[in-house]
C-alpha positions as CSV (number, residue, x, y, z in Angstrom):
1,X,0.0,0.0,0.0
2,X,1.1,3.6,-0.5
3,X,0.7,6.4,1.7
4,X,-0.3,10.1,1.0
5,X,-0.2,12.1,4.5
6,X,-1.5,15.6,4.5
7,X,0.4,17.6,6.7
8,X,-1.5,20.7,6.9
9,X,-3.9,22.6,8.6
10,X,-4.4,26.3,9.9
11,X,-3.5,26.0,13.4
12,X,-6.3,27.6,14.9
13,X,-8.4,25.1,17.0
14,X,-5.8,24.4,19.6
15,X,-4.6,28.1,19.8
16,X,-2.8,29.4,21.4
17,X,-0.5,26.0,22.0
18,X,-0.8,25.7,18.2
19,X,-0.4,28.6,15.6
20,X,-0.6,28.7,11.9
21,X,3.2,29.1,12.0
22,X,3.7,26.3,14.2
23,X,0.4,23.8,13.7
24,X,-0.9,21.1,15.9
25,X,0.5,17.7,14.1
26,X,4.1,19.3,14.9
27,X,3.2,19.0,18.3
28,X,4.0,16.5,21.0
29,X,0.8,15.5,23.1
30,X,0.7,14.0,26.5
31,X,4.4,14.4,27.1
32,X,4.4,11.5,24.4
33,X,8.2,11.5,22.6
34,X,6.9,11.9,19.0
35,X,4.7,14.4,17.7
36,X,1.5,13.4,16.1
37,X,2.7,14.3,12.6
38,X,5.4,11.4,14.0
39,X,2.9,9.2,15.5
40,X,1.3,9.6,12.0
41,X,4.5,8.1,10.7
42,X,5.1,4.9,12.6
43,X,1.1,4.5,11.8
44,X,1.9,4.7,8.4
45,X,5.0,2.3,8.2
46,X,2.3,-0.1,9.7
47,X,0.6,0.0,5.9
48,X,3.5,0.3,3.4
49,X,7.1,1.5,2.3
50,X,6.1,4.3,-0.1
51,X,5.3,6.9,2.0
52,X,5.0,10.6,0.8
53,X,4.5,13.9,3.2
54,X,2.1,16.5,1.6
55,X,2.7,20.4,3.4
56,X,2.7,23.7,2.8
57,X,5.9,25.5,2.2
58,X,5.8,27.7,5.6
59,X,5.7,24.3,7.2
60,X,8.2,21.7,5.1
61,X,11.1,22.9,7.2
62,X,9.7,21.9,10.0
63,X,7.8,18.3,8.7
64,X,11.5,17.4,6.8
65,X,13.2,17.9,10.5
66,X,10.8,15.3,12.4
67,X,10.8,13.1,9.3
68,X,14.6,12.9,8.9
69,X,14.2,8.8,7.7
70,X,12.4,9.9,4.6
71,X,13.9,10.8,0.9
72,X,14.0,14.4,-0.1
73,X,11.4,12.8,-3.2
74,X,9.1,11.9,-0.2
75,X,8.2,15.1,0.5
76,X,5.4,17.5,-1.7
77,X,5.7,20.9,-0.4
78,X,2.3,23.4,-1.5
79,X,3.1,26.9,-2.6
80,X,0.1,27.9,-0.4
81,X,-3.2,26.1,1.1
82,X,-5.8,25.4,-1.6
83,X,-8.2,22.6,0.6
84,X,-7.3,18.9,0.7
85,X,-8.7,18.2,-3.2
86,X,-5.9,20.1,-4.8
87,X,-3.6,19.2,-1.5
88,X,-4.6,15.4,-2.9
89,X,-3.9,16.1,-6.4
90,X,-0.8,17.5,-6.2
91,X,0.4,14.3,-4.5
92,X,-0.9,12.5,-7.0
93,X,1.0,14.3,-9.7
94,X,4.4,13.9,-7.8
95,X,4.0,10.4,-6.9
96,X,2.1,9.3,-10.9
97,X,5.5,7.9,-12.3
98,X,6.8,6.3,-9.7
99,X,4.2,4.1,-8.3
100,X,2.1,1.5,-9.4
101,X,-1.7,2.9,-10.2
102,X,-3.5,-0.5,-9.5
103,X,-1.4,-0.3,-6.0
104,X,-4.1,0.6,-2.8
105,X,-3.3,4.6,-1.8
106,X,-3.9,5.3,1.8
107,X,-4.8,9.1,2.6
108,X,-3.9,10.0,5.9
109,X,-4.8,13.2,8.1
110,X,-1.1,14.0,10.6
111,X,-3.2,15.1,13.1
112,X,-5.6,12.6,14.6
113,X,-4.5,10.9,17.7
114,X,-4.6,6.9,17.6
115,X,-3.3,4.4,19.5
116,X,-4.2,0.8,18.3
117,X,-1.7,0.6,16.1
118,X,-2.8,-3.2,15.1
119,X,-6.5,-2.5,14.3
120,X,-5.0,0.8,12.3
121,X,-3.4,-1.4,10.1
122,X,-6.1,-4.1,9.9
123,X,-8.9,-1.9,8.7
124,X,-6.6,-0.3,6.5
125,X,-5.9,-3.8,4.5
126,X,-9.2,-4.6,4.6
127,X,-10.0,-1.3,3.1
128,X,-7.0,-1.3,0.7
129,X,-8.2,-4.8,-0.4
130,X,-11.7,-4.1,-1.0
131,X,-10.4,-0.5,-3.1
132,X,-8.2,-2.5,-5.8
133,X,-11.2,-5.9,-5.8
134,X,-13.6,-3.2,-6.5
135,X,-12.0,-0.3,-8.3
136,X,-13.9,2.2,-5.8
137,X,-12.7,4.7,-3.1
138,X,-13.5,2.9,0.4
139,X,-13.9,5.1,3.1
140,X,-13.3,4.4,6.9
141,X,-15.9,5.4,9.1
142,X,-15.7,5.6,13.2
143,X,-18.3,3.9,15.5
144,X,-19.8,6.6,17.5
145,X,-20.0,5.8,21.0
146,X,-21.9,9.6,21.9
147,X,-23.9,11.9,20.0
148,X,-21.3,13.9,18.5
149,X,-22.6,17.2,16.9
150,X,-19.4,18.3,15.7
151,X,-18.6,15.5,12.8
152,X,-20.0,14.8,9.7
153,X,-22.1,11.6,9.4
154,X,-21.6,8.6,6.5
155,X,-25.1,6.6,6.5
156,X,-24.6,2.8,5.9
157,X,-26.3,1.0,2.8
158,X,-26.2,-2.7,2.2
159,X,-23.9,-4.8,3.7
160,X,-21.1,-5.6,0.7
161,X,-19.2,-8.2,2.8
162,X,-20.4,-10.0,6.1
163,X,-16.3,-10.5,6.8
164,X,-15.1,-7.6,6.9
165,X,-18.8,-5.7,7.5
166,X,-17.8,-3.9,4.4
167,X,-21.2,-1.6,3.8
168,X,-22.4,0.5,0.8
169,X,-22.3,4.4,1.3
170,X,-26.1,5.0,1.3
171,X,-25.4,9.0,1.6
172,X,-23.4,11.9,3.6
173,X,-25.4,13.8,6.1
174,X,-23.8,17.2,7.4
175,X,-22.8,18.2,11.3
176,X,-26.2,17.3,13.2
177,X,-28.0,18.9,16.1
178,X,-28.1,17.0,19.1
179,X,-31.3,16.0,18.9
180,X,-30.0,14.3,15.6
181,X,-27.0,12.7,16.4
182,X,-28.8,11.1,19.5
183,X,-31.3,9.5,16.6
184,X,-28.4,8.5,14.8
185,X,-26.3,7.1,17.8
186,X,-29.6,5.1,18.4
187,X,-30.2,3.3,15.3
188,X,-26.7,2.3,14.3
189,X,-26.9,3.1,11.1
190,X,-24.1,5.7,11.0
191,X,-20.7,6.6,11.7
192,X,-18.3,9.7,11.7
193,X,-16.4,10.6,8.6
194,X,-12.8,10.9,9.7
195,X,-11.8,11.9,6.4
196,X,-9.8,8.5,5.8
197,X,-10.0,6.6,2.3
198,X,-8.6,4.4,0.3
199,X,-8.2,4.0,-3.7
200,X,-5.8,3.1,-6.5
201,X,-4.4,5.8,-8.4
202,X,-6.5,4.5,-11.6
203,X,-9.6,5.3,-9.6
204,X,-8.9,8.6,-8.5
205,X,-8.2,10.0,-11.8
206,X,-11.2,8.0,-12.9
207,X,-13.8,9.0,-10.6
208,X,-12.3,13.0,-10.8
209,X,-13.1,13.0,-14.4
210,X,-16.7,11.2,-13.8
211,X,-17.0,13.2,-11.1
212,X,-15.6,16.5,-10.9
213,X,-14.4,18.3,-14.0
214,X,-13.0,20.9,-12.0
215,X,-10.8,18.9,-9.7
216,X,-9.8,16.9,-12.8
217,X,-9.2,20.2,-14.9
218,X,-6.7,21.0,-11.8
219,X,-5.4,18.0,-12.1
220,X,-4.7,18.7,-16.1
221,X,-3.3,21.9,-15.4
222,X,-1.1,21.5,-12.9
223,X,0.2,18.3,-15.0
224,X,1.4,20.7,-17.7
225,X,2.1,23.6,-15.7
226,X,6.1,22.5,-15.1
227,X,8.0,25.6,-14.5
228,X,5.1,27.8,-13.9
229,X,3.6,25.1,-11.1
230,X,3.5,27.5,-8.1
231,X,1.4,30.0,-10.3
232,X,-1.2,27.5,-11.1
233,X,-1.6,26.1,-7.4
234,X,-1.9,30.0,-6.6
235,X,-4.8,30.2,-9.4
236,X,-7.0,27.3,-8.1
237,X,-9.7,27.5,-5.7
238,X,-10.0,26.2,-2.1
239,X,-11.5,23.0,-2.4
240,X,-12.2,20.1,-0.4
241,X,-11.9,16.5,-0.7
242,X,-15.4,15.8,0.5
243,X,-17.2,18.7,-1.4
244,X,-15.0,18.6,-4.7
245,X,-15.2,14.9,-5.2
246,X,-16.2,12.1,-2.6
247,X,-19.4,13.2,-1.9
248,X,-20.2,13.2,-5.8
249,X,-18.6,9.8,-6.2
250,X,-21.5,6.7,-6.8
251,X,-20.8,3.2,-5.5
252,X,-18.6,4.2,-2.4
253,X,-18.0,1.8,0.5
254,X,-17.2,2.3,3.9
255,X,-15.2,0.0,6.4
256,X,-15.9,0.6,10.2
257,X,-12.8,1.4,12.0
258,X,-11.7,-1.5,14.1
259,X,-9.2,1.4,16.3
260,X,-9.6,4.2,18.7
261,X,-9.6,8.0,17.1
262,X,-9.9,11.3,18.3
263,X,-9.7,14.1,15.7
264,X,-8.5,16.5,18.6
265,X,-10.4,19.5,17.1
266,X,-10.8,20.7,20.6
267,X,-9.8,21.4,23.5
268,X,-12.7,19.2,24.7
269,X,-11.2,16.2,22.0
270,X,-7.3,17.1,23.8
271,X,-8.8,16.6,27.5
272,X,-9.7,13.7,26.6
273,X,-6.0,12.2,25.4
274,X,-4.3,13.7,28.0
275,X,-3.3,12.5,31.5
276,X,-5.3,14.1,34.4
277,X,-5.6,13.9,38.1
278,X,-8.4,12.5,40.7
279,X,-10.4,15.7,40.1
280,X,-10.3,15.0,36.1
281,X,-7.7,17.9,35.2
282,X,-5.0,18.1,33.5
283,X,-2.5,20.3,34.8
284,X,0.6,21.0,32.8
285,X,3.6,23.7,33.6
286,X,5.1,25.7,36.1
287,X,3.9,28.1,38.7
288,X,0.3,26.9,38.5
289,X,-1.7,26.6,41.7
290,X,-5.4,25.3,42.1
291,X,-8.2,24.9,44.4
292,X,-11.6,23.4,44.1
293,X,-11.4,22.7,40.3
294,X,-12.5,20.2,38.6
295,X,-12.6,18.4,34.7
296,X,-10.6,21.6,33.6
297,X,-7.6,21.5,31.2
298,X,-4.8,23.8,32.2
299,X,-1.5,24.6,31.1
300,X,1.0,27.4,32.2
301,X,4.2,28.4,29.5
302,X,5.7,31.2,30.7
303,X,7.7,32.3,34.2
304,X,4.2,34.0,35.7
305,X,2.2,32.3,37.9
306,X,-1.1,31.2,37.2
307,X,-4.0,31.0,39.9
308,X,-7.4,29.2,39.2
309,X,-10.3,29.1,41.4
310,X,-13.5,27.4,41.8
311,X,-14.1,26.0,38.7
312,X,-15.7,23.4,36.1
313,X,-15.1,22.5,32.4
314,X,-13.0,25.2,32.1
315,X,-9.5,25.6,30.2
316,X,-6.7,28.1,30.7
317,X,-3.8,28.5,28.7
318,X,-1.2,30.5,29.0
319,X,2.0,31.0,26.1
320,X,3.9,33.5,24.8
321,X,1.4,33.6,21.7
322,X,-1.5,33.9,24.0
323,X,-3.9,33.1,27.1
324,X,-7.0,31.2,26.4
325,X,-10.1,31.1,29.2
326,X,-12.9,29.3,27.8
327,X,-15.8,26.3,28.5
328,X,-14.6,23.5,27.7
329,X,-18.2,22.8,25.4
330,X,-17.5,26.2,24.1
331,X,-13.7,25.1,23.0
332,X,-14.6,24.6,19.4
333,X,-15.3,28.2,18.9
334,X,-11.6,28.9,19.6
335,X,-10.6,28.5,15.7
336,X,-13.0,30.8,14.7
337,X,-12.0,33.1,17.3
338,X,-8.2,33.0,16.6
339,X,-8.2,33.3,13.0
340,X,-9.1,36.8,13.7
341,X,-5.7,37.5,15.0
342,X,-4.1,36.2,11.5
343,X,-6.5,37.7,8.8
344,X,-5.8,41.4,9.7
């Protein structure tokens, strides 16, 4: 199998801990020893040896430096963000002569946090398999175990094979409310898109020009650009993989994910992958001192000392780039928030 990882990302949701200079996957969680973008890595080692690193060019420097055991051809540096579609095909271009194009390609986000490494790898054979028997994109949905209002939903069809509970894609369904997601946790007829999928490169190129002519009009373009490359990426719009092409594709499938995933779009999703005390809270840094606070996430980098007080679901975060205070249900509005500090 070959491996496309998309090292990208804005760097807003975890602000101020992550920036768009510095961006969450090139940061180590839970005092682990590798970053995710790392963890990412070793993951992908799991599913093949041809491994390629998609980012843009603010970030290569740093992706190259934790990824010192790949190739300098192993790495596909963007001129600037243009959404995960063009991200996509401009991996496709680099890696079109050098691969085989009936050969599974895995498409991997560096930011999710995993840690059964074994079931990774299984329900990424059984997807890869089922991609090249097929000829179709399979997609790998998570179980939901609560009714999560902040993911996008792929609806189960048929079953396509009682082995590996390989189902149909009956249709995509958007972020719900929580009355919704309740209703979907309830019939078991659904699970979160985590953005993983697996196809050959024949049936990429295929399905863009079925598909999406736009996506495969990119795809043309930046095939014949050559020396003028970085002007074309510049020229195409911000696209993603969903919208532009896999929720236009017929005849998808879907494997549920036999391994644990957080997408850690949060600082709700972080709580819950880091260590934490009796009282449920993390506490991280120096010159941090608490009383009566509970399930709050807190974290202190630089030399002044911070107090907190009587409180719940809370987290504080203090760095040189900026303090946070915020619910922890209210922690998904932090990107939002943020980006108003960078679009000046």
């Amino acid at each position: 199998m070959i491996v496309i990882i998309i090292a990208g990302g804005s760097g807003t949701r975890l602000w101020p801990i992550s920036t768009p200079q510095y961006p969450k996957h090139l940061l180590r969680i839970n005092d682990d020893k590798l970053s995710l973008l790392q963890q990412t890595y070793e993951r992908a080692k799991k599913l093949g040896n041809q491994i390629f690193v998609v980012s843009e060019e603010g970030h290569i420097k740093y992706v190259k430096d934790q990824l010192k055991d790949l190739s300098e051809d192993a790495f596909i540096s963007e001129p600037a963000r243009r959404g995960t579609a063009n991200c996509i095909i401009a991996a496709l271009i680099h890696i079109k002569d050098k691969v085989d194009h009936d050969e599974p390609i895995a498409i991997l986000s560096a930011d999710h946090y995993i840690r059964d490494l074994d079931g990774f790898a299984h329900t990424f054979k059984v997807a890869g398999e089922i991609a090249s028997q097929y000829q179709q994109i399979a997609l790998i949905g998570i179980e939901p175990d609560y009714p999560a209002t902040g993911f996008g939903y792929i609806k189960k069809d048929k079953l396509l094979n009682s082995e590996h509970l390989v189902y149909r894609v009956h249709s995509f369904k958007e972020k719900p409310d929580f009355k919704t997601a309740k209703d979907y946790l309830k019939s078991n007829n659904y699970l979160w898109n985590c953005g993983y999928f697996v196809a050959t490169f024949t049936t990429f190129i295929k399905d863009m020009k079925t598909y999406s002519s736009e996506l495969y009009h990119n795809y043309q373009q930046l095939s014949n650009s050559k020396e003028k490359y970085n002007d074309t990426y510049l020229m195409l719009n911000n696209q993603t993989i969903d919208y532009g092409l896999i929720e236009k594709v017929k005849n998808l499938m879907v494997v549920p994910a036999s391994f644990d995933w957080l997408d850690l779009g949060s600082y709700a999703d972080l709580h819950k992958a880091v260590d934490n005390n009796e009282e449920g809270n993390h506490i991280k840094g120096d010159n941090i001192e608490t009383f009566e606070v509970e399930n709050s996430f807190i974290q202190n980098f630089n030399k002044q000392p911070l107090i907190v007080v009587g409180l719940d679901n809370i987290v504080v975060v203090n760095t040189p780039d900026g303090v946070l205070v915020t619910r922890k249900d209210l922690s998904q509005k932090v990107g939002e928030l943020s980006k108003k500090f960078y679009n000046k």
